[in-house]
Backbone as ProteinMPNN parsed JSONL, in Angstrom:
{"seq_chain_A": "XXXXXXXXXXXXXXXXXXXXXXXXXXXXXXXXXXXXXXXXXXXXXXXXXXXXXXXXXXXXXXXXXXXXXXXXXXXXXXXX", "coords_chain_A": {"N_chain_A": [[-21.255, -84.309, 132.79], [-20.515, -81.461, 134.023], [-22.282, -78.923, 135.82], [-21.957, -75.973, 134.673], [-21.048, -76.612, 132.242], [-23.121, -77.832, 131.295], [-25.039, -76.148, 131.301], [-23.99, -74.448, 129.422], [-24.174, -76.273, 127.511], [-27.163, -76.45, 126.997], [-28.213, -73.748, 126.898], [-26.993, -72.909, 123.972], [-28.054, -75.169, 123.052], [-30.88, -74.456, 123.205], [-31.024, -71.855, 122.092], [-30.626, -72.042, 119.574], [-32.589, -73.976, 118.832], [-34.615, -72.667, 119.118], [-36.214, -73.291, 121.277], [-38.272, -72.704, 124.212], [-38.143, -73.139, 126.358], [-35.712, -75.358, 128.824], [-37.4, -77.565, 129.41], [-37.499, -80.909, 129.105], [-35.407, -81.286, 127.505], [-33.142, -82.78, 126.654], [-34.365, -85.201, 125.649], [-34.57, -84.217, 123.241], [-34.383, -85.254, 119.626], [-33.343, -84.942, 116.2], [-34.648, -86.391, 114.68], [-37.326, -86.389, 116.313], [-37.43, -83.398, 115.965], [-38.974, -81.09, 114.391], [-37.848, -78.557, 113.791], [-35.143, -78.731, 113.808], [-33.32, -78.806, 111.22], [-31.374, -78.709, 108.531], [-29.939, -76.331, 108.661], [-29.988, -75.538, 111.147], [-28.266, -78.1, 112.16], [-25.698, -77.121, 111.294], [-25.28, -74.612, 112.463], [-25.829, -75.627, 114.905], [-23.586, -77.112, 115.414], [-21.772, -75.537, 114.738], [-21.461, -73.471, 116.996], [-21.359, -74.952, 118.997], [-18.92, -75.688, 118.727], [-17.167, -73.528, 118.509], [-17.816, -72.672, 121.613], [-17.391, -74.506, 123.23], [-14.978, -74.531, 121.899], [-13.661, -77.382, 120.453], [-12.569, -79.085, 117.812], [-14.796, -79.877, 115.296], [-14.311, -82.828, 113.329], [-15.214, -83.761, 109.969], [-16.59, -86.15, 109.889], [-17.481, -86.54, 112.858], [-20.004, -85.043, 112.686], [-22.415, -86.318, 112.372], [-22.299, -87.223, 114.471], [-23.993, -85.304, 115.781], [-27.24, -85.759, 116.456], [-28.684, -85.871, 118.338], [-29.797, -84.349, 121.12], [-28.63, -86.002, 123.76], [-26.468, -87.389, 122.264], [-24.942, -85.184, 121.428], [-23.846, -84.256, 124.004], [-22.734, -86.469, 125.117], [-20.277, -86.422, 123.388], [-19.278, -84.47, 123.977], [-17.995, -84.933, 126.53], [-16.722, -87.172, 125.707], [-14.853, -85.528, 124.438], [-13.81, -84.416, 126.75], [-14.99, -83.21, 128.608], [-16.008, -82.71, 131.69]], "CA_chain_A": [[-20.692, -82.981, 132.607], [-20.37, -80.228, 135.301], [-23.07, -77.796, 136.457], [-21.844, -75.085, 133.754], [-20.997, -77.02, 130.753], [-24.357, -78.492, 131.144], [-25.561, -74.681, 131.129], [-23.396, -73.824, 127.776], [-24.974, -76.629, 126.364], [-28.627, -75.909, 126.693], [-28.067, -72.65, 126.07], [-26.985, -73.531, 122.458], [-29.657, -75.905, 122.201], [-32.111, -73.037, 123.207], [-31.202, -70.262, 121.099], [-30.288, -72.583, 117.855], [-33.821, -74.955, 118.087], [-35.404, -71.597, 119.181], [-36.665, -74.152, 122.47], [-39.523, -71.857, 125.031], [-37.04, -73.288, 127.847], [-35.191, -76.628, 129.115], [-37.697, -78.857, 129.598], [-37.194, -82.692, 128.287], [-34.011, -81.201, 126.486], [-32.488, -84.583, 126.852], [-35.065, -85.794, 124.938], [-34.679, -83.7, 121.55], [-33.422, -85.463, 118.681], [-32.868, -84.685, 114.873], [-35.763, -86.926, 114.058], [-38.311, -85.441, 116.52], [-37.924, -82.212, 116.077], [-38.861, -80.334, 113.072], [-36.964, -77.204, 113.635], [-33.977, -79.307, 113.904], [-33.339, -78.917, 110.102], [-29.856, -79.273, 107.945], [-29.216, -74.9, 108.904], [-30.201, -76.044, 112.367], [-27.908, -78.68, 112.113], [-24.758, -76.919, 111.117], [-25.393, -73.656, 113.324], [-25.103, -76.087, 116.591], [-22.419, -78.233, 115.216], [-20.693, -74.118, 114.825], [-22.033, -73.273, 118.133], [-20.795, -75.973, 119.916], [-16.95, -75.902, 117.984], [-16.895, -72.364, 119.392], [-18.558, -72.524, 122.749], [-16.525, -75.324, 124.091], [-13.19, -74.829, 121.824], [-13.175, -77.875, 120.218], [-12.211, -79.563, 116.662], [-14.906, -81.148, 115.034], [-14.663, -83.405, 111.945], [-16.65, -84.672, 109.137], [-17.077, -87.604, 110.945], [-18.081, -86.115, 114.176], [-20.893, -84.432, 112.339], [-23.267, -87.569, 112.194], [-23.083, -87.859, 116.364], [-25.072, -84.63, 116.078], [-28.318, -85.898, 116.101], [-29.847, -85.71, 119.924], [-29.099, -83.931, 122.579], [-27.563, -86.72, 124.446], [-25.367, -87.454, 121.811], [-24.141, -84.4, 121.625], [-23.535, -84.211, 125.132], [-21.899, -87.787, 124.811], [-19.809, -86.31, 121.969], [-18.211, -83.177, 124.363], [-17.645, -85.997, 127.44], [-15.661, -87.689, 125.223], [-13.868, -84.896, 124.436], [-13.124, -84.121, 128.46], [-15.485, -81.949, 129.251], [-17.44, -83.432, 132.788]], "C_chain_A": [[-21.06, -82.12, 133.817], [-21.519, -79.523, 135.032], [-23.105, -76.222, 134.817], [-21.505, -75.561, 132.207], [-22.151, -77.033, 130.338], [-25.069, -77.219, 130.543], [-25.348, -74.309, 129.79], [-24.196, -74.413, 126.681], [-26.654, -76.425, 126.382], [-28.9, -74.789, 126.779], [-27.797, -72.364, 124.428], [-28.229, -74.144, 121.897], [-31.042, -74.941, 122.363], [-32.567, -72.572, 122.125], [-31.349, -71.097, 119.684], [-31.658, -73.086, 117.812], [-35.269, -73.524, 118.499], [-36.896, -72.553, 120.216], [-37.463, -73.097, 123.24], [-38.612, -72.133, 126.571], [-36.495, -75.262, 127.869], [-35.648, -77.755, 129.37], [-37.814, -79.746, 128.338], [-36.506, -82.137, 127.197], [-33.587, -82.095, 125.959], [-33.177, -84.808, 125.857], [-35.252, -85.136, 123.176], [-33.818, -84.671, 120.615], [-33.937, -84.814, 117.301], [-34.263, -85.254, 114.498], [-37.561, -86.464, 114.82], [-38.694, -84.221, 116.807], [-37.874, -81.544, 115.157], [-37.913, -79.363, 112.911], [-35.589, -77.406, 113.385], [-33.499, -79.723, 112.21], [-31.276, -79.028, 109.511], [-29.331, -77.331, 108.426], [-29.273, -74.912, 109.884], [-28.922, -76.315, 112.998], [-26.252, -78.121, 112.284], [-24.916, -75.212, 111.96], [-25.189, -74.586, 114.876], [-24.131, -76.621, 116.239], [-21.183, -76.529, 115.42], [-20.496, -73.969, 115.978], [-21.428, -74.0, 119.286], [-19.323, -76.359, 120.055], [-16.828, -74.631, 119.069], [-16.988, -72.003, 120.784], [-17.336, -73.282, 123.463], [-14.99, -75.569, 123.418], [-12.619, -76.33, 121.364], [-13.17, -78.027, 118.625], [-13.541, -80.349, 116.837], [-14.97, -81.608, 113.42], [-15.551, -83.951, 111.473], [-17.275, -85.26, 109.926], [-17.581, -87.422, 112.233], [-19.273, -86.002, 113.685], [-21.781, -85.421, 112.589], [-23.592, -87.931, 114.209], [-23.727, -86.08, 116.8], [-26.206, -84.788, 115.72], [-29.27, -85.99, 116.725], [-28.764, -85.215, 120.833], [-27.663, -84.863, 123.443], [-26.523, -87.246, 123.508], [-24.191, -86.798, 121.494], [-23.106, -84.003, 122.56], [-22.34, -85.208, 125.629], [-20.58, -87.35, 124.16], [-18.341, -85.604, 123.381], [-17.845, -84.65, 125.614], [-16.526, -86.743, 127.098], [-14.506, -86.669, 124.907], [-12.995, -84.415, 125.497], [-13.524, -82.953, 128.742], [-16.271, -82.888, 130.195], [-17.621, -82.522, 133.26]], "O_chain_A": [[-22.082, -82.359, 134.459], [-21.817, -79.494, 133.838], [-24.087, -75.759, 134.237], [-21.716, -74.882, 131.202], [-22.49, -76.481, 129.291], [-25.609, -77.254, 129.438], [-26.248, -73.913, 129.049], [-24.684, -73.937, 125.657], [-27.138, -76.207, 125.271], [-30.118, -74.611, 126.743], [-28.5, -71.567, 123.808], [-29.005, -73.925, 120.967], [-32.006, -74.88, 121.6], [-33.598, -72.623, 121.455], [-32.154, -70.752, 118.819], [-32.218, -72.754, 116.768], [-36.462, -73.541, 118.197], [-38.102, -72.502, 119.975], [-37.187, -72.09, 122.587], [-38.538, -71.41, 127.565], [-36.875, -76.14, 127.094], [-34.992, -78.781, 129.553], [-38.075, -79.52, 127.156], [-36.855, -82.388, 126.044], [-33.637, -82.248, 124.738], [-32.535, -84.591, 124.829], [-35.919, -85.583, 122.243], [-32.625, -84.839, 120.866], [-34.977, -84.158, 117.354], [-35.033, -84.455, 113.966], [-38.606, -86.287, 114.194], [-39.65, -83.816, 117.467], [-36.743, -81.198, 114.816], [-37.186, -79.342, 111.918], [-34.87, -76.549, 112.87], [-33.33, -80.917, 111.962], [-30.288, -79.372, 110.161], [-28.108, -77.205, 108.475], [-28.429, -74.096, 110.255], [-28.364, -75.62, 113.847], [-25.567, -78.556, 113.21], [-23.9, -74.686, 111.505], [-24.471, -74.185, 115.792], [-23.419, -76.628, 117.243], [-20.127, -76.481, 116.051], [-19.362, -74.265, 116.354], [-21.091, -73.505, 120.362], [-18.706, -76.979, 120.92], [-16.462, -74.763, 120.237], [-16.296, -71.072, 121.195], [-16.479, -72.715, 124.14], [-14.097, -76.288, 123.865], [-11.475, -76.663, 121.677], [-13.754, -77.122, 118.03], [-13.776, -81.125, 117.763], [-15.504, -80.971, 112.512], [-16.493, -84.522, 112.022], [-18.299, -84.989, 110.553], [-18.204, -88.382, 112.688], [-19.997, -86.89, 114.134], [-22.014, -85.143, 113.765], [-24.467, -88.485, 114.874], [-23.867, -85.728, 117.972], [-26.569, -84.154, 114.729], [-30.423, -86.137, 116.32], [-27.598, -85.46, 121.14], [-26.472, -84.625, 123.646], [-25.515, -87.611, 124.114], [-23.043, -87.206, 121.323], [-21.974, -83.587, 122.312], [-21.345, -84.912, 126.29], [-19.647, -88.085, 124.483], [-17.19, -85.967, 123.623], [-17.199, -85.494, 124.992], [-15.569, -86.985, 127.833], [-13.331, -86.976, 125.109], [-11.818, -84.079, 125.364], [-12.887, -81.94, 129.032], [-17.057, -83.721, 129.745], [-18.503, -82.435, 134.114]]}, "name": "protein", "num_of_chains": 1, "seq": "XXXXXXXXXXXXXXXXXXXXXXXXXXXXXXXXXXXXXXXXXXXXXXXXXXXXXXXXXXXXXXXXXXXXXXXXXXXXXXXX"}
């Protein structure tokens, strides 16, 4: 992903896991990070529909569960 997507998204992941700053972002998932709870969960999945303008379904929901999958997720959608 580009320079500024990259930005949108750890900005999201910031404010939503309430993060101190960007380091080892990459490295957050669902399972090691407490804060990363089910209101967590569905505040970035919002966050992220809105931010970057896309659709996501049920079924998307489940590839929010780390950073890089997330990241993975918008890539696929055609964001680089």
């Amino acid at each position: 992903m580009n320079i500024e997507n990259i930005a949108k998204l750890n900005s999201i992941f910031i404010s939503t896991l309430d993060l101190e700053n960007d380091n080892n972002i990459e490295e957050i998932t669902q399972l090691n990070f407490p804060k990363w709870d089910s209101l967590a969960q569905a505040i970035l999945i919002a966050a992220v529909a809105d931010e970057f303008s896309v659709d996501i379904s049920g079924e998307e929901f489940e590839m929010f569960n780390s950073y890089k999958s997330v990241k993975l997720f918008l890539e696929d959608k055609g964001f680089k």
